[in-house]
N, CA, C and O atoms as CSV, one atom per row, in Angstrom:
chain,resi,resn,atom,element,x,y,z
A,1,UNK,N,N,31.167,-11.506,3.453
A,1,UNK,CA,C,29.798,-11.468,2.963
A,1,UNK,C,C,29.067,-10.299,3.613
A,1,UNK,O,O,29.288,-10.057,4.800
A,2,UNK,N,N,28.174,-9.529,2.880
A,2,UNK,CA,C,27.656,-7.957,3.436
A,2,UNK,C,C,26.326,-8.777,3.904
A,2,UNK,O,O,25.843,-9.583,3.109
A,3,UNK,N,N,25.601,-8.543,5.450
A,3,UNK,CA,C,24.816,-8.717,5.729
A,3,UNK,C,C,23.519,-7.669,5.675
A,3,UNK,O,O,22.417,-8.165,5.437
A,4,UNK,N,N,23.579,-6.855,5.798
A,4,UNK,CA,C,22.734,-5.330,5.793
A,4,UNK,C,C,23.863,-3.914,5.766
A,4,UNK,O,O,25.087,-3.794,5.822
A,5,UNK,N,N,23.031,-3.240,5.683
A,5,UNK,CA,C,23.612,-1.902,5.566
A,5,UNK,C,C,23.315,-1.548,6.912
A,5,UNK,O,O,22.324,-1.844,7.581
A,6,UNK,N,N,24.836,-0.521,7.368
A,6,UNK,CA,C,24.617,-0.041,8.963
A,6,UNK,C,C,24.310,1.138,9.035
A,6,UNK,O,O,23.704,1.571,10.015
A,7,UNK,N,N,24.810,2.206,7.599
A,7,UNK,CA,C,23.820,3.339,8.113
A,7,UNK,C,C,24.101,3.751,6.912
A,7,UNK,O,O,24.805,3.062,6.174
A,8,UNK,N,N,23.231,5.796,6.249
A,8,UNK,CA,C,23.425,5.598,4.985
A,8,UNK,C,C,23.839,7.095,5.638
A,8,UNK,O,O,23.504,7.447,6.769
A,9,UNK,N,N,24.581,7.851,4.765
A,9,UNK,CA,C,25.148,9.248,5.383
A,9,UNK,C,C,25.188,10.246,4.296
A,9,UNK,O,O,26.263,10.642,3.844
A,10,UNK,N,N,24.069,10.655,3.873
A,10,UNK,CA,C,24.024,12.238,3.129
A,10,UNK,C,C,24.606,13.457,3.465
A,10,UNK,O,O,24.728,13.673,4.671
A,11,UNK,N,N,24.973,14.259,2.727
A,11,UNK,CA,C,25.900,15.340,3.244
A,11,UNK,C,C,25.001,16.714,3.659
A,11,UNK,O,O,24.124,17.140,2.908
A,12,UNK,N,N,25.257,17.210,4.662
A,12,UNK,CA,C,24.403,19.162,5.079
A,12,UNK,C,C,25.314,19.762,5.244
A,12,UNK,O,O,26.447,19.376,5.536
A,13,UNK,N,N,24.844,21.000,5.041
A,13,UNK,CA,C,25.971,22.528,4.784
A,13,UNK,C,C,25.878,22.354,5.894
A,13,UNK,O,O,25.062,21.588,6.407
A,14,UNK,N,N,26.882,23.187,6.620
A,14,UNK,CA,C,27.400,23.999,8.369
A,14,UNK,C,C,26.265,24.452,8.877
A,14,UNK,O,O,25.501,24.891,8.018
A,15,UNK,N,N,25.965,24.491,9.733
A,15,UNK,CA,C,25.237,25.091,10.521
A,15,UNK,C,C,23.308,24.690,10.732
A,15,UNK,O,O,22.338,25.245,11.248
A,16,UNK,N,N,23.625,23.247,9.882
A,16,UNK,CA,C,22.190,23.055,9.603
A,16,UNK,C,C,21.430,22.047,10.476
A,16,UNK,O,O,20.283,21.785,10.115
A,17,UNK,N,N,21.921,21.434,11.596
A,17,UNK,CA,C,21.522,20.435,12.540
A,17,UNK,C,C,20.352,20.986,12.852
A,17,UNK,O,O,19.433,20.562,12.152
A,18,UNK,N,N,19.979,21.972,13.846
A,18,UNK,CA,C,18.352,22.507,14.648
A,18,UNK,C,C,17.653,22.205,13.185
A,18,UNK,O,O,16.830,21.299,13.314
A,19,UNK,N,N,17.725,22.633,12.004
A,19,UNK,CA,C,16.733,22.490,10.807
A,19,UNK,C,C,16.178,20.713,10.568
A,19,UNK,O,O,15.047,20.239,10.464
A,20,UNK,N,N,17.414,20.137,10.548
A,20,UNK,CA,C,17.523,18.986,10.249
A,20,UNK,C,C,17.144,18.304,11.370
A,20,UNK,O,O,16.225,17.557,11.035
A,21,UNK,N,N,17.458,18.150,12.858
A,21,UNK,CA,C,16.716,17.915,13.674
A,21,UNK,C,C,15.086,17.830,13.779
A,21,UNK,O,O,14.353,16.928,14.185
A,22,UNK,N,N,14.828,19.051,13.285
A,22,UNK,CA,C,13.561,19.094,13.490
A,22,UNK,C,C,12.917,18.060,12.282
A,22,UNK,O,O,11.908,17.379,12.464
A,23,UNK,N,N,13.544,18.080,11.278
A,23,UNK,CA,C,12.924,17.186,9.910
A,23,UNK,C,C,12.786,15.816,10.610
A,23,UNK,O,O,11.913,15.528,11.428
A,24,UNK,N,N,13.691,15.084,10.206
A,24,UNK,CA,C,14.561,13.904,10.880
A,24,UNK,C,C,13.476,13.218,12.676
A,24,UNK,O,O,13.179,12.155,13.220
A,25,UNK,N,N,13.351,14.237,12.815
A,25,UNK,CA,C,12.639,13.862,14.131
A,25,UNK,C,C,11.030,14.354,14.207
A,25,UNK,O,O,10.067,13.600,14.342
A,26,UNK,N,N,11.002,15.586,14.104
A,26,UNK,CA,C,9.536,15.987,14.086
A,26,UNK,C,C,8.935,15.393,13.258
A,26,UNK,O,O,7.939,14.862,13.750
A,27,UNK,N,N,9.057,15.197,12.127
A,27,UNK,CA,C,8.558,15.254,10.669
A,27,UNK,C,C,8.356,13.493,10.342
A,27,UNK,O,O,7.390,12.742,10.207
A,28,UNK,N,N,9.615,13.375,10.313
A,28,UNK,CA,C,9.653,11.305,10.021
A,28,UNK,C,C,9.361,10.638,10.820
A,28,UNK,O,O,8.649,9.644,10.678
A,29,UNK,N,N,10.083,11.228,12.348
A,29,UNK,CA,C,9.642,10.300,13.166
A,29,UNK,C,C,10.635,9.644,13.583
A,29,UNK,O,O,10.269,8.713,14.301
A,30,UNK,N,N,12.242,9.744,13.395
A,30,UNK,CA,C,13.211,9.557,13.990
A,30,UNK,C,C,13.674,9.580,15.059
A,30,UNK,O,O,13.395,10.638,15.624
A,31,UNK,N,N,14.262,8.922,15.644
A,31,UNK,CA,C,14.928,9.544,17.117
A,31,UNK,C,C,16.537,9.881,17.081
A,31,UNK,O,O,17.269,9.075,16.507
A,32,UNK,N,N,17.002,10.852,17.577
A,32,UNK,CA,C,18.590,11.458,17.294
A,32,UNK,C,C,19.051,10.297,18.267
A,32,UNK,O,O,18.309,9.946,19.184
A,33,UNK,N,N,20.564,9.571,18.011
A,33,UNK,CA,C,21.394,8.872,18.751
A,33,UNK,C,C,22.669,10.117,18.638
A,33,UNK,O,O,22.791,11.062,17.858
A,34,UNK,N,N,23.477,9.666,19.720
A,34,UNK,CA,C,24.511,10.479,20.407
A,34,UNK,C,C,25.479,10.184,19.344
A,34,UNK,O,O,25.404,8.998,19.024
A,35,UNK,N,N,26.442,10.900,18.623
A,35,UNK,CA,C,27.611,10.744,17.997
A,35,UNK,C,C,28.735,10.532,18.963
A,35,UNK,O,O,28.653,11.169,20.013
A,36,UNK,N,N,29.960,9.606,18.763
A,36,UNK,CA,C,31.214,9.540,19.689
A,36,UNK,C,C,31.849,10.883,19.638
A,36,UNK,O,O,32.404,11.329,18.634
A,37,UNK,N,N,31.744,11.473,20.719
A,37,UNK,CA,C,32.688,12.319,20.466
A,37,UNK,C,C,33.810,12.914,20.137
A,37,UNK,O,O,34.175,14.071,20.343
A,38,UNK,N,N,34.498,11.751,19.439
A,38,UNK,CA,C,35.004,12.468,18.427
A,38,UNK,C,C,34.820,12.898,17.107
A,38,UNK,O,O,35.458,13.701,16.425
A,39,UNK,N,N,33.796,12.191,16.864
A,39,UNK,CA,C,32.809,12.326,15.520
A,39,UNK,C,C,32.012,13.732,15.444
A,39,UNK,O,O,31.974,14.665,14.641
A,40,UNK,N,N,31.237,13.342,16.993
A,40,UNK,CA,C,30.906,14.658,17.238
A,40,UNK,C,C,31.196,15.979,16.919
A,40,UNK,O,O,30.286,16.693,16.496
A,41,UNK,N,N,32.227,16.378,17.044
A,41,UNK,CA,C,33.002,17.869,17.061
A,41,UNK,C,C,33.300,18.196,15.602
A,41,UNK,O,O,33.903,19.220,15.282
A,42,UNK,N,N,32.810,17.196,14.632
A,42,UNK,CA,C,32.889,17.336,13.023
A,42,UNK,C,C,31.686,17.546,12.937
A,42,UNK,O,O,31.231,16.926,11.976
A,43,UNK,N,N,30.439,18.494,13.819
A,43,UNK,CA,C,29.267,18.295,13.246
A,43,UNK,C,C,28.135,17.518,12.783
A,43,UNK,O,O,28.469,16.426,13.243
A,44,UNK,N,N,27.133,17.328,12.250
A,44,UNK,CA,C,25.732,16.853,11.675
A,44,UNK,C,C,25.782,16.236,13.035
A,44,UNK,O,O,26.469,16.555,14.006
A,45,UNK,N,N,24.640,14.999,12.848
A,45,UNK,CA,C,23.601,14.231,13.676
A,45,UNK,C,C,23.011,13.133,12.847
A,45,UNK,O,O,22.710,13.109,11.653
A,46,UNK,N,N,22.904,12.029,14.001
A,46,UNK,CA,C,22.511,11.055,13.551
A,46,UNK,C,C,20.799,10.444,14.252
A,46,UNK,O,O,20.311,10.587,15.373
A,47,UNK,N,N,20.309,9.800,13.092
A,47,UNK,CA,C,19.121,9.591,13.653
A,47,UNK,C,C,18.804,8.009,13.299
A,47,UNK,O,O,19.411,7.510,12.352
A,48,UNK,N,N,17.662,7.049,14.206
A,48,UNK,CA,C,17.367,6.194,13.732
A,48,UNK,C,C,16.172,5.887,14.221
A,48,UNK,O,O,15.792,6.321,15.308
A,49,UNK,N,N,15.363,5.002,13.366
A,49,UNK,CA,C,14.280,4.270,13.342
A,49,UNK,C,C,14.401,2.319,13.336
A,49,UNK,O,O,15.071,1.626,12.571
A,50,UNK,N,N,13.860,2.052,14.015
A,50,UNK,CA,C,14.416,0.768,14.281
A,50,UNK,C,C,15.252,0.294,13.905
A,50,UNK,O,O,16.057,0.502,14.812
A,51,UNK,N,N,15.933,-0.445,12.925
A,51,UNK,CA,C,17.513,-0.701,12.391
A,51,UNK,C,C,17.555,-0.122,11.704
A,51,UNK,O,O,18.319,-0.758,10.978
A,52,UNK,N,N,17.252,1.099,10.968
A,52,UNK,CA,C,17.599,1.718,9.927
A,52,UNK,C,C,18.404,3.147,10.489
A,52,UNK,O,O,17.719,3.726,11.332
A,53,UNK,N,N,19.303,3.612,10.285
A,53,UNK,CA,C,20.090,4.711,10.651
A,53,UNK,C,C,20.437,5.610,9.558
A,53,UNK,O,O,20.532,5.145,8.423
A,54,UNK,N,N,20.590,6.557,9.728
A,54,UNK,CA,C,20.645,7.882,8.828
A,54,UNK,C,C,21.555,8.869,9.483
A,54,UNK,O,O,21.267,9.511,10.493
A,55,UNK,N,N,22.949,8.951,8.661
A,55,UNK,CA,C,24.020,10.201,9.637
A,55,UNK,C,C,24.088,10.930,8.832
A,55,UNK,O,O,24.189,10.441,7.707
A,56,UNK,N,N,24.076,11.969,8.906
A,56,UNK,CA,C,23.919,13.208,8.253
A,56,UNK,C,C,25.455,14.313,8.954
A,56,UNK,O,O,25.684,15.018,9.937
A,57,UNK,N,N,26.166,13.854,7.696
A,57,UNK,CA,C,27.680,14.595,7.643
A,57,UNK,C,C,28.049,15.921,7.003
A,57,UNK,O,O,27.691,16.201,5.859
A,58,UNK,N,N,28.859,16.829,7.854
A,58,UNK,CA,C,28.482,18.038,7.605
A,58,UNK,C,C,29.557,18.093,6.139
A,58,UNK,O,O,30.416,17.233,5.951
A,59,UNK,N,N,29.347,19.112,5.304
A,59,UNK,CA,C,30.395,19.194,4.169
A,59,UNK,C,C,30.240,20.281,3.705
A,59,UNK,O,O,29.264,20.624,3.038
A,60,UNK,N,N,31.699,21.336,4.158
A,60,UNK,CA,C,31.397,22.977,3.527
A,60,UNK,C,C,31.263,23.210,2.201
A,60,UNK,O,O,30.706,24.301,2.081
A,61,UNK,N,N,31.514,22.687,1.053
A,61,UNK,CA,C,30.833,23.523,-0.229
A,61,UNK,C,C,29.583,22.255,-0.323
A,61,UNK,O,O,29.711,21.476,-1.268
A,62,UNK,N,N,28.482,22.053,0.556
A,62,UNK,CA,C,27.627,21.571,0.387
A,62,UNK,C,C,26.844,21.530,-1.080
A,62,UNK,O,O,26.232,22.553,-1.389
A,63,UNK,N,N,26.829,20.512,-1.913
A,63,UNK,CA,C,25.091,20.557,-3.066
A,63,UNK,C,C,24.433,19.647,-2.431
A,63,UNK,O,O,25.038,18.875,-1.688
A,64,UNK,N,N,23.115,19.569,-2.598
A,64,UNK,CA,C,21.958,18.487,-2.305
A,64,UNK,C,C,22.174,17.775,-2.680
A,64,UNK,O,O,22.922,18.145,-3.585
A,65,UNK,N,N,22.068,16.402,-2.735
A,65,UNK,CA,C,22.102,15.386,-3.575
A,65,UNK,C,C,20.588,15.320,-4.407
A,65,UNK,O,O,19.512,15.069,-3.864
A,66,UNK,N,N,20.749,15.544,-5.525
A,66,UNK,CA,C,19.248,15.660,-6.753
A,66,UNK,C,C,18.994,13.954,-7.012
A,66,UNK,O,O,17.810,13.661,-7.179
A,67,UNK,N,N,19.622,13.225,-7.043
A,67,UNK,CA,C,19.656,12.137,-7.748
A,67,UNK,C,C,19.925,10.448,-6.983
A,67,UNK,O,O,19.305,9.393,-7.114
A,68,UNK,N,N,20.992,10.781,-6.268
A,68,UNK,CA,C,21.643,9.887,-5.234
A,68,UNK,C,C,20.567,10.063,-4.121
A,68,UNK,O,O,20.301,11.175,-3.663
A,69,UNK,N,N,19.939,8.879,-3.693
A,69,UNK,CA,C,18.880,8.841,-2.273
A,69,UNK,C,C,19.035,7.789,-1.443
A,69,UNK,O,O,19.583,6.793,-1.916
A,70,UNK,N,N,18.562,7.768,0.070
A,70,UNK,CA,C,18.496,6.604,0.709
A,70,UNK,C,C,17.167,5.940,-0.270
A,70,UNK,O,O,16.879,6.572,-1.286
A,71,UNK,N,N,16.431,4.756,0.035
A,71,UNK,CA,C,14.861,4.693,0.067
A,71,UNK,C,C,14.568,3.666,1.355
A,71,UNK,O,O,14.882,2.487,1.522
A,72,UNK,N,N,13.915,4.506,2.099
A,72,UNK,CA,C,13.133,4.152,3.284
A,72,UNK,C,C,11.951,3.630,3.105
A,72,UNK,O,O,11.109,4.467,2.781
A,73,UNK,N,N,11.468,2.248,3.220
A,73,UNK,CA,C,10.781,1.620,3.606
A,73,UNK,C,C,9.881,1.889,4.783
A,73,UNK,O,O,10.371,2.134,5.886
A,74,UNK,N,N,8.554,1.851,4.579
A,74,UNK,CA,C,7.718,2.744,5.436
A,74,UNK,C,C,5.880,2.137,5.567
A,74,UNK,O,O,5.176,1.760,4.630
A,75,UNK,N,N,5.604,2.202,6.650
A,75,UNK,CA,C,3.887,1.618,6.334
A,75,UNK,C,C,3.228,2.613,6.551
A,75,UNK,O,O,3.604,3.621,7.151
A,76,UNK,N,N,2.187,2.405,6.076
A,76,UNK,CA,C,0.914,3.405,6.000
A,76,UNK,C,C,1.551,4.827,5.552
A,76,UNK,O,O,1.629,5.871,6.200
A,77,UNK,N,N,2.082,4.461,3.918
A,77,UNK,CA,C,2.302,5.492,3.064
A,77,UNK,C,C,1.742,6.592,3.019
A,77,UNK,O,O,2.271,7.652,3.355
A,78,UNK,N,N,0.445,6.436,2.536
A,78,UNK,CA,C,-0.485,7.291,2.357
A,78,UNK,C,C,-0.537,8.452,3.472
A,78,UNK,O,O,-0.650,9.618,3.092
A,79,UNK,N,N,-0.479,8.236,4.449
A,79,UNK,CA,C,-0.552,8.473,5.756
A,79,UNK,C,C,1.073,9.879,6.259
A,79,UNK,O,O,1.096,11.032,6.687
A,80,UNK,N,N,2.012,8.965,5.908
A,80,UNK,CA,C,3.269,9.492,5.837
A,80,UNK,C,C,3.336,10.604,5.072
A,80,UNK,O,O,3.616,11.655,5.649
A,81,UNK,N,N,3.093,10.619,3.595
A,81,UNK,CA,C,2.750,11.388,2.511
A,81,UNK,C,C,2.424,12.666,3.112
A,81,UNK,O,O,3.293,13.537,3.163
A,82,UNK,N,N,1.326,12.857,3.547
A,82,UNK,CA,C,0.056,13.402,4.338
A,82,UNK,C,C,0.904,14.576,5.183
A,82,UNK,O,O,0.755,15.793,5.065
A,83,UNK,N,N,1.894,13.826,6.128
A,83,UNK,CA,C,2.397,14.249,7.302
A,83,UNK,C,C,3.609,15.070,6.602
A,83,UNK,O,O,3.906,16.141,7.130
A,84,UNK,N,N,4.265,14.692,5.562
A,84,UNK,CA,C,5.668,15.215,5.340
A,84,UNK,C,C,5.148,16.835,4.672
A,84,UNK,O,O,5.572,17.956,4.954
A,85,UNK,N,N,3.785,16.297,3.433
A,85,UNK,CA,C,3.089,17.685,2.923
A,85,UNK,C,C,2.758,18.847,4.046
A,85,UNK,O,O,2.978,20.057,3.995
A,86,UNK,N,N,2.081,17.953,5.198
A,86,UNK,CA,C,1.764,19.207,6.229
A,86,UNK,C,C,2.682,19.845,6.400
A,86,UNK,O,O,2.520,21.056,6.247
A,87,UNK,N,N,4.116,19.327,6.809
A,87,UNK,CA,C,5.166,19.813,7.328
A,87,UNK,C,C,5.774,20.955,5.758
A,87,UNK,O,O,6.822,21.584,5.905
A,88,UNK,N,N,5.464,20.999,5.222
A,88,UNK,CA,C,5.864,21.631,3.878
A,88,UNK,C,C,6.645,21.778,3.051
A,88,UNK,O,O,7.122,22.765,2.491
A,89,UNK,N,N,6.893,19.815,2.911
A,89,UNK,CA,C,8.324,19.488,2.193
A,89,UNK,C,C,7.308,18.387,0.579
A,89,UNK,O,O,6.352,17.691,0.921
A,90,UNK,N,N,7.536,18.409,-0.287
A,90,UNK,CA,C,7.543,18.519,-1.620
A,90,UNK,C,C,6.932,16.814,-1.903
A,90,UNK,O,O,7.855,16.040,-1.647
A,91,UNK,N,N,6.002,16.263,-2.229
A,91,UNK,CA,C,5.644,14.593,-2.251
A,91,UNK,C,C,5.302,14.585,-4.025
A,91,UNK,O,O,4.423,15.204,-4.625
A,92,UNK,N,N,6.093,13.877,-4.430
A,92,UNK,CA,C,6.080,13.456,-6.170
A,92,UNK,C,C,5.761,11.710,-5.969
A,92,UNK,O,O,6.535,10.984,-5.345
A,93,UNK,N,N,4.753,11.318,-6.482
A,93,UNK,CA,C,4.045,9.912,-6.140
A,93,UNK,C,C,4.819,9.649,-7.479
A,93,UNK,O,O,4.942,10.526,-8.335
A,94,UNK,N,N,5.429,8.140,-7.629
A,94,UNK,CA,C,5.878,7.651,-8.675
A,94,UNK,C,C,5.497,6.081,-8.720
A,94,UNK,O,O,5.606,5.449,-7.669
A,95,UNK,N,N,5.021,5.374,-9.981
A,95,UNK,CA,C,4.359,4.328,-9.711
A,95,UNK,C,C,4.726,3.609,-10.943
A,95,UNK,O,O,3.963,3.105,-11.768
A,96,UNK,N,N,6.523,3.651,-10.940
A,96,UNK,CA,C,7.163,3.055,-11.870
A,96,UNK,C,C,7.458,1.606,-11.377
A,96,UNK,O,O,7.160,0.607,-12.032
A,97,UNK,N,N,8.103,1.584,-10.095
A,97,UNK,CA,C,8.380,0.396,-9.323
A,97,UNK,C,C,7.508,-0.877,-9.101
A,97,UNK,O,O,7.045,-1.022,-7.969
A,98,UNK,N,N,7.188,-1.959,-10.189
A,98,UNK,CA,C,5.997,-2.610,-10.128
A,98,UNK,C,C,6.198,-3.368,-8.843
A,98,UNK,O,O,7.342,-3.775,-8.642
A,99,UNK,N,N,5.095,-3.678,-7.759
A,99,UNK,CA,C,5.159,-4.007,-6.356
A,99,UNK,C,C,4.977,-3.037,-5.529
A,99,UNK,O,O,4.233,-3.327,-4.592
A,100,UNK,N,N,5.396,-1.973,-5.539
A,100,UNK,CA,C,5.684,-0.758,-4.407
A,100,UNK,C,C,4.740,0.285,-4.891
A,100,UNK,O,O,4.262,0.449,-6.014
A,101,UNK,N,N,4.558,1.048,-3.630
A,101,UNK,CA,C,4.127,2.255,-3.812
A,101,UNK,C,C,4.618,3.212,-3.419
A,101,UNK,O,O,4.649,3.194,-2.188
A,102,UNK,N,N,5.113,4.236,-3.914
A,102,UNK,CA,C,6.623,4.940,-3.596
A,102,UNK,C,C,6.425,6.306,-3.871
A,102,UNK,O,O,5.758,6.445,-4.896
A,103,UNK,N,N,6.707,7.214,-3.416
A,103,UNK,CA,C,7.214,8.640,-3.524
A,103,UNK,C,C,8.014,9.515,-3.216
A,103,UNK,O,O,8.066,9.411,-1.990
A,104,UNK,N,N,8.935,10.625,-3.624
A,104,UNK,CA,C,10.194,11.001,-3.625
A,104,UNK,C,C,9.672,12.310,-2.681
A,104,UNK,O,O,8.521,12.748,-2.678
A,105,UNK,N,N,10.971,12.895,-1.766
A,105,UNK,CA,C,10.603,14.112,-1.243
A,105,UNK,C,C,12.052,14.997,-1.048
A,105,UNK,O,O,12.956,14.674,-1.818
A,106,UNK,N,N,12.240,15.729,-0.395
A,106,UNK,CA,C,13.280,16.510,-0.224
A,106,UNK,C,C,13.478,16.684,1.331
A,106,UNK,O,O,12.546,16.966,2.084
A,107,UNK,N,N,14.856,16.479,1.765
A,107,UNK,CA,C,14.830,16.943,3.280
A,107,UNK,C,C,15.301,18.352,3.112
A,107,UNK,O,O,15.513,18.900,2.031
A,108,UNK,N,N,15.447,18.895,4.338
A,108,UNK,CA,C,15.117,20.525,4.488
A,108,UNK,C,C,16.649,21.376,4.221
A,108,UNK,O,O,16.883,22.464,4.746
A,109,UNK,N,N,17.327,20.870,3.581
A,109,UNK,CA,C,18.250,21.301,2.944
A,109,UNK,C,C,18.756,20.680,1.070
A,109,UNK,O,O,19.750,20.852,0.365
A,110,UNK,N,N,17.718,20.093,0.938
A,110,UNK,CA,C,17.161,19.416,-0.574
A,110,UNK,C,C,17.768,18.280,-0.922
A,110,UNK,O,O,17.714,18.044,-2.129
A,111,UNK,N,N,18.464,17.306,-0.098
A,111,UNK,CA,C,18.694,16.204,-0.257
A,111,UNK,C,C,17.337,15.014,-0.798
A,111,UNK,O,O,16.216,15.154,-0.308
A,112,UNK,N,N,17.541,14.183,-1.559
A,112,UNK,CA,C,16.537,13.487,-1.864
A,112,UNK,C,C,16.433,12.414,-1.175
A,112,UNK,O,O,17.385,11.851,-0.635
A,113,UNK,N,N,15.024,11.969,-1.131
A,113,UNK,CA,C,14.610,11.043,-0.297
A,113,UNK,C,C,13.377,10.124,-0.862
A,113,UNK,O,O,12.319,10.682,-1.152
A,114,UNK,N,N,13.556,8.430,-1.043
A,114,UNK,CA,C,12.418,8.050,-1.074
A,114,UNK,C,C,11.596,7.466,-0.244
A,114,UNK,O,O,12.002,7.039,0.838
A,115,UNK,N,N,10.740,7.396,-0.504
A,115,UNK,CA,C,9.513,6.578,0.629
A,115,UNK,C,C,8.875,5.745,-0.190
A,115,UNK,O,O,8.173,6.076,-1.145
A,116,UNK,N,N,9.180,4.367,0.279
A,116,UNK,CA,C,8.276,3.036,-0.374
A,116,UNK,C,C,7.766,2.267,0.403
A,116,UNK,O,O,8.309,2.071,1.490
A,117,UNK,N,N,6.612,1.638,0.064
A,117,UNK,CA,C,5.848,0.107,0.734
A,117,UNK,C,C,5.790,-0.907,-0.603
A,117,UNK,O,O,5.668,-0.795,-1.823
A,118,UNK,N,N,5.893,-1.560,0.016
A,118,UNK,CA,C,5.969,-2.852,-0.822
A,118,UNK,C,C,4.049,-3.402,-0.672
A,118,UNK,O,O,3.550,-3.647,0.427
A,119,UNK,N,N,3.435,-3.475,-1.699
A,119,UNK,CA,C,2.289,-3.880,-2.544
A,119,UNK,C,C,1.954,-5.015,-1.444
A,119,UNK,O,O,3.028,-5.057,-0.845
A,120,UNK,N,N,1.025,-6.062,-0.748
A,120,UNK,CA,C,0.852,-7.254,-0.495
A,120,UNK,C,C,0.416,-7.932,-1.496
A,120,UNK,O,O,0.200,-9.139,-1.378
């Protein structure tokens, strides 16, 4: 029986960790956890926010994922929104999801990403 999900792992071109670091952490609000080293020496970085984890695996003929996304659950949307625009990454508000309030963004190598709250 699947209890939760343990982590979700989007793919980055070579050489893109300091970029992604800075997203992932400056930007969301993540904190980087240590990879095993043997994992390690294959590149990316992993980050998490209270149980939610995000590994970011390196893959040489890298594409973004356009379509395929985590969606991160998040409070004080509005707020978040705000912070990702400052940082100068892309906020498309979508208000298809009846309950939620949700919007799509791009991490800094164009992987997609959503951001939702759930309505009270």
């Amino acid at each position: 029986m699947l209890t939760a999900f343990d982590h979700v792992l989007p793919a980055a071109p070579p050489g893109s960790e300091d970029e992604l670091r800075g997203y992932y952490v400056d930007v969301l609000g993540m904190t980087e956890i240590p990879k095993p080293p043997a994992l390690a020496a294959r590149g990316g970085c992993w980050f998490r926010a209270g149980s939610v984890q995000l590994h970011l695996g390196i893959e040489r003929d890298f594409r973004p994922a356009k379509k395929a996304h985590p969606g991160l659950r998040v409070t004080g949307i509005e707020a978040y929104a705000h912070r990702i625009v400052t940082a100068g990454a892309p906020v498309t508000w979508d208000d298809n999801l009846p309950g939620h309030r949700r919007f799509y963004s791009e991490d800094p190598v164009g992987n997609r990403l959503e951001f939702l709250a759930p309505l009270s």
